[in-house]
N, C-alpha and C positions, 0 to 999 in steps of 0.2 A: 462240082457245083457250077453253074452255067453265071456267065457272066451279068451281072446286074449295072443297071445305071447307077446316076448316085441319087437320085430318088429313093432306090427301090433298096439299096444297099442300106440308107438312113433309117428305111419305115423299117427294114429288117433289124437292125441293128435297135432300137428302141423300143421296139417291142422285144428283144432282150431274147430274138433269135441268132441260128449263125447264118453271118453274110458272106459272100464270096470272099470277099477284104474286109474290115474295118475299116470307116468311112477316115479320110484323111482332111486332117485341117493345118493349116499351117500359119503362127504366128513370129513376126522379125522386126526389129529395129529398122529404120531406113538404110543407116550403114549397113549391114550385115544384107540387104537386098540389093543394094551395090557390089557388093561383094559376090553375091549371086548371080545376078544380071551379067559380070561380065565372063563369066564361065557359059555363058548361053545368051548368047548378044543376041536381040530382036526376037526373041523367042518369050511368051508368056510363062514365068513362073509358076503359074497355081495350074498351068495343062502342065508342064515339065513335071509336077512333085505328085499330079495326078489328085491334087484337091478339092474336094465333091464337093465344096460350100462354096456360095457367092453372098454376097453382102448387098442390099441397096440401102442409097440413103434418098436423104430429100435436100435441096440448095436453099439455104437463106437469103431471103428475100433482102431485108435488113441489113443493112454495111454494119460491121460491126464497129466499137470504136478506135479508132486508129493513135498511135502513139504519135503523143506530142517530140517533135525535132527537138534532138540532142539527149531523150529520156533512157534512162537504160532501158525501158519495159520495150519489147521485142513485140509483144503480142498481147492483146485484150479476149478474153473470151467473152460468151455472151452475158456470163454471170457482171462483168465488169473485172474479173479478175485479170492484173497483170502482171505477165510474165517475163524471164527474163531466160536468155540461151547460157545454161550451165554446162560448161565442158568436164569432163569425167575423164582426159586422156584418149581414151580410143573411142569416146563418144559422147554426143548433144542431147540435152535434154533442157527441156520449157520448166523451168521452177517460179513455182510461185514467189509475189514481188511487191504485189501491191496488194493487199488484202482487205476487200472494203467491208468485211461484218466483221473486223477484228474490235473497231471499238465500237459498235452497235451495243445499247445498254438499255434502249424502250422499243416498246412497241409498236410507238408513233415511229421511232427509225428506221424499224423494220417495216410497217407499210407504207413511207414516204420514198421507200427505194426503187429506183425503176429495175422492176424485173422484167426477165424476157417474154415473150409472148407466145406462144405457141403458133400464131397469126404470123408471127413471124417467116414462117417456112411455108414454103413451095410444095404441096402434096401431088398436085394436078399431074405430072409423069410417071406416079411411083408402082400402078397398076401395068401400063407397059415395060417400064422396066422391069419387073419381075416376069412377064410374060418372055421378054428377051431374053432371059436368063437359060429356058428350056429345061430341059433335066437333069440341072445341077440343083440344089438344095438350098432354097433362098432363104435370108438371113436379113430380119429385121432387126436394127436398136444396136445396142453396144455395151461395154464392160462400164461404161459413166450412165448408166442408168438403173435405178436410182442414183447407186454411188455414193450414200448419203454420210460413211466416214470421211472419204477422201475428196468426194468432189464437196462437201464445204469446210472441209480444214482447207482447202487452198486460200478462202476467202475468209477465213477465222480463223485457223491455228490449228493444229489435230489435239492439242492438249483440251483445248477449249473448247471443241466439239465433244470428246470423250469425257468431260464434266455436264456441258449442256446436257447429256444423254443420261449420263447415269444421277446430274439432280433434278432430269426435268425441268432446267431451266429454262422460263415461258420464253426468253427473245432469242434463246437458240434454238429451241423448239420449232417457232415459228418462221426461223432462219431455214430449216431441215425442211418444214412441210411446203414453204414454198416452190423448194429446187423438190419435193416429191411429187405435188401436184401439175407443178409443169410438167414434169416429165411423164404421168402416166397422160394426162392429154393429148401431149406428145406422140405417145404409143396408141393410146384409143382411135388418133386420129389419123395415123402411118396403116393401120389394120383396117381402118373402115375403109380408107383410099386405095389399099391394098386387094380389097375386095377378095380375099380367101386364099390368093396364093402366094403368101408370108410360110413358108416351112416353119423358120423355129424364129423365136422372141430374145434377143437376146439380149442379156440383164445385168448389173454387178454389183457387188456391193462387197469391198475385202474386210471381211469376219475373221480374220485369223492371223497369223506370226509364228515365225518360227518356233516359237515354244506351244502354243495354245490358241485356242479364241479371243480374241480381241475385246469379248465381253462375255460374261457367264452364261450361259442357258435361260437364266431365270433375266437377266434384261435383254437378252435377245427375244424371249416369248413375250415380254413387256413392250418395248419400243421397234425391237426390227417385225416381229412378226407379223402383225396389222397391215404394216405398211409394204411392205414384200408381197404379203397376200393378195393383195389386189392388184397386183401387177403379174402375178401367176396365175390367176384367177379368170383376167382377161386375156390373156394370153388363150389359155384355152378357151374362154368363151371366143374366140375367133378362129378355131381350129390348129391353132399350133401346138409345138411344141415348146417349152420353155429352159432355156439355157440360162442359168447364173456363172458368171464369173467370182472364182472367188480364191484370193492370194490365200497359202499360209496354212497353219493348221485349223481345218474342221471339224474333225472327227468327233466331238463332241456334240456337235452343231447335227451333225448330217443327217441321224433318226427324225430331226423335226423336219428337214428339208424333202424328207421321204412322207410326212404325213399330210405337210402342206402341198406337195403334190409336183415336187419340183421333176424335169427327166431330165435335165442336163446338169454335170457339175462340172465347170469348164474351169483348164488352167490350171488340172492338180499337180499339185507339189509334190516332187515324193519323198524329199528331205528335212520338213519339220516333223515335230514330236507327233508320233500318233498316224502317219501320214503312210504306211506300211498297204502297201498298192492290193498285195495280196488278201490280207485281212481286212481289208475295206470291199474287196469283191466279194468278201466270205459273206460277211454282214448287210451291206446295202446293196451289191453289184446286181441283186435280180430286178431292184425297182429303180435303181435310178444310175444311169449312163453316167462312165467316165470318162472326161475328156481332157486328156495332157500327158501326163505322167511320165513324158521323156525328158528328162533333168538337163534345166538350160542353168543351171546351179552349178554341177560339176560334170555331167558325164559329157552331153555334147562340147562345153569349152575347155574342158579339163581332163575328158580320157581319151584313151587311145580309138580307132579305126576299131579294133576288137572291140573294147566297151561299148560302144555305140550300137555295134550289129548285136551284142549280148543283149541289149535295156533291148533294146526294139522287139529283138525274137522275143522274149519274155513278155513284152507288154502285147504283143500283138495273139501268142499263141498260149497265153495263161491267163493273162485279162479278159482279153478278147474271147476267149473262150464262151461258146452260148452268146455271142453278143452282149452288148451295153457299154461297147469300148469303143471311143472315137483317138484313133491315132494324132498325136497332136504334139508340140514342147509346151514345158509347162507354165512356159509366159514367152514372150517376145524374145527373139534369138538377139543374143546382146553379138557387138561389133568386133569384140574376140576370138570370137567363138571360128575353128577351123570350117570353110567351106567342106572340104571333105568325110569329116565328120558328122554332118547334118546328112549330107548326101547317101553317106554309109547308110543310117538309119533309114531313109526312105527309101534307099531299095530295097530292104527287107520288106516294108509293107506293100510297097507297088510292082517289085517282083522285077522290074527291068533295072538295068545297067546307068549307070547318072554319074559314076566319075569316069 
C-alpha cells in the first residue's frame, strides 16, 4: 500500500477502510514530555512519534481573574473556579479549591452569576491557522467540552452534580446548561470562523468507571442525550468529524453513541469492566473509530519493553484491522511511566527505530 498523508490516512481510516498505518495520536502529562524532550533535544515531538493530528485553539481576549497575594488558589478558570497545585509524588495536578456553585440554592443565584462569554475569545486567526497546519488532520474543541460531569463538579462537587442530574434539580440543571450553552456557541462560532477546514470536533464528557457507566442508559437517553446531540449534530452540519472523549467503562453506553451518530471514541480504556478491545471491534468497530487502547493503567508504566511491543502489534494489526483504529494511550502518559516503553510501542506503528 503506497504511502498516505495524514489526511488521507484519517478519511481512510473513518470510513472504516485499511490505511497504510493507523492514524497516530499522542496524549502526555507535562512531566512525562520532559521526560521526552530530553531524549530528543530541539526536535518536535508529534513529527518524532509521527503524529497526524494538530490541534488549533482560539486566545482569550479577557484576563482572567488573577489570585489574590498570599491565596493558596494557584489559578482561576474562566468558570471562576479556583485551583490549587496538588503534588501526587512524581507529579502536578490543578485540583479544584474554590468552588463557587457549591452553595448556589436559587435561580436568581444562578442568573446573578457572571458567566463567561463566548465574546470573550479571539476567532479572527483560527481560519489561517488551520490553513498553516497543511496536511496533518486539524482538531477543533477538547475533552472539557461539554464536560458537563466533571467540568461542573469542579465548581459544585461531583456528588452534587450526580444528584442535580439524576433529581433534575432546577439550580443544578441550570448550573449544567449554562457551561453547555457556552460551549456549543463556542463550537458554532470556532467552525463558522473555521470556514470548513476544522477535520474533526473534539468533545468529552466521562460517562464511565472502572466498574460501569457513570449513569444508566435510561438517564443518559434522558439528560446526556439531547444535550450531546446537538454538539454532534453541528459538528457535522459543518463537515466534520466528531470525536468524544470518554474515561472508563462504556460499553453499555456505546450502541447509542452509534445511533446518535458519533465516529470517534477517543481515550478507550482497556482495563474497566466490559472494556475488552476485541469484543467492542466485534460489535461497534464497523461504525464507530477507536481511539486509545494502549494502557497508560498498567502496560506502558507497569510492563516490560515486550508488553508494550505486544499491546501495540495487537492493537495496530487486530483492531486496526479494516480500519476505525486510531493508535493512541488511553489517557495522558502519567510522569512514571518508562520513556522506553512508550517508545517501544510507537515503533511498532511508525515502523522506524526511536530508542
Amino acid at each position: 500500500m503506497s504511502w498516505m498523508s495524514p489526511k488521507e490516512r484519517f478519511a481512510t481510516c473513518v470510513a472504516h477502510k485499511q490505511p497504510d498505518r493507523p492514524p497516530i495520536q499522542f496524549y502526555t502529562t507535562p512531566e512525562f514530555e520532559a521526560k521526552l524532550q530530553e531524549r530528543f533535544p530541539g526536535q518536535n515531538l508529534l513529527e518524532v512519534l509521527e503524529v497526524d493530528f494538530r490541534t488549533v485553539g482560539v486566545p482569550r481576549k479577557k484576563p482572567l481573574r488573577q489570585p489574590e497575594p498570599g491565596s493558596p488558589v494557584a489559578y482561576y478558570d474562566e468558570w471562576g473556579i479556583g485551583y490549587i497545585r496538588q503534588s501526587y509524588g512524581f507529579g502536578e495536578y490543578l485540583e479544584a479549591y474554590e468552588l463557587p456553585f457549591a452553595n448556589m440554592h436559587t435561580l436568581k443565584e444562578v442568573e446573578e452569576y457572571p458567566w463567561p462569554s463566548v465574546d470573550d475569545y479571539d476567532f479572527s486567526h483560527l481560519k489561517e491557522d488551520c490553513k498553516a497546519i497543511g496536511d496533518y488532520v486539524v482538531c477543533f474543541g477538547h475533552a472539557g467540552i461539554p464536560d458537563i460531569i466533571n467540568g461542573v463538579s469542579r465548581g459544585r462537587g461531583m456528588e452534587q452534580v450526580l444528584i442535580d442530574i439524576l433529581t433534575e434539580d432546577e439550580v443544578g440543571v441550570a448550573i449544567i446548561d449554562h457551561r453547555v450553552e457556552f460551549y456549543y456557541e463556542f463550537v458554532k462560532r470556532g467552525l463558522e470562523a473555521a470556514d470548513g477546514l476544522v477535520d474533526v470536533l473534539c468533545l468529552g464528557e466521562d460517562l464511565g468507571n472502572q466498574l460501569g457507566p457513570m449513569v444508566s442508559p435510561e438517564v443518559f437517553d434522558r439528560f446526556f442525550r439531547p444535550r450531546l446531540q446537538k454538539f454532534y449534530d453541528l459538528g457535522h452540519q459543518y463537515g466534520c468529524k466528531v470525536m468524544m472523549h470518554s474515561c472508563g467503562s462504556t460499553r453499555k453506553l456505546q450502541p447509542r453513541f452509534v445511533e446518535m451518530g458519533l465516529d470517534i471514541l477517543d481515550a478507550m480504556q482497556p482495563e474497566p469492566a466490559g472494556m475488552n478491545p476485541e469484543e467492542i471491534k466485534r460489535e461497534v468497530g464497523d461504525k464507530l473509530t477507536l481511539c486509545g487502547l494502549i494502557s497508560t493503567q498498567k502496560t506502558l508504566p507497569f510492563g516490560t519493553i515486550e508488553d508494550c511491543i505486544a499491546e501495540a502489534k495487537h492493537r495496530v494489526e487486530v483492531i486496526g484491522k479494516d480500519g476505525g483504529y486510531i493508535f493512541a494511550p488511553s489517557h495522558c502518559i502519567q510522569p512514571n511511566t518508562p520513556v522506553d516503553n512508550v517508545l517501544a510501542a510507537y515503533e511498532v506503528v511508525t515502523g522506524k527505530k526511536l530508542r
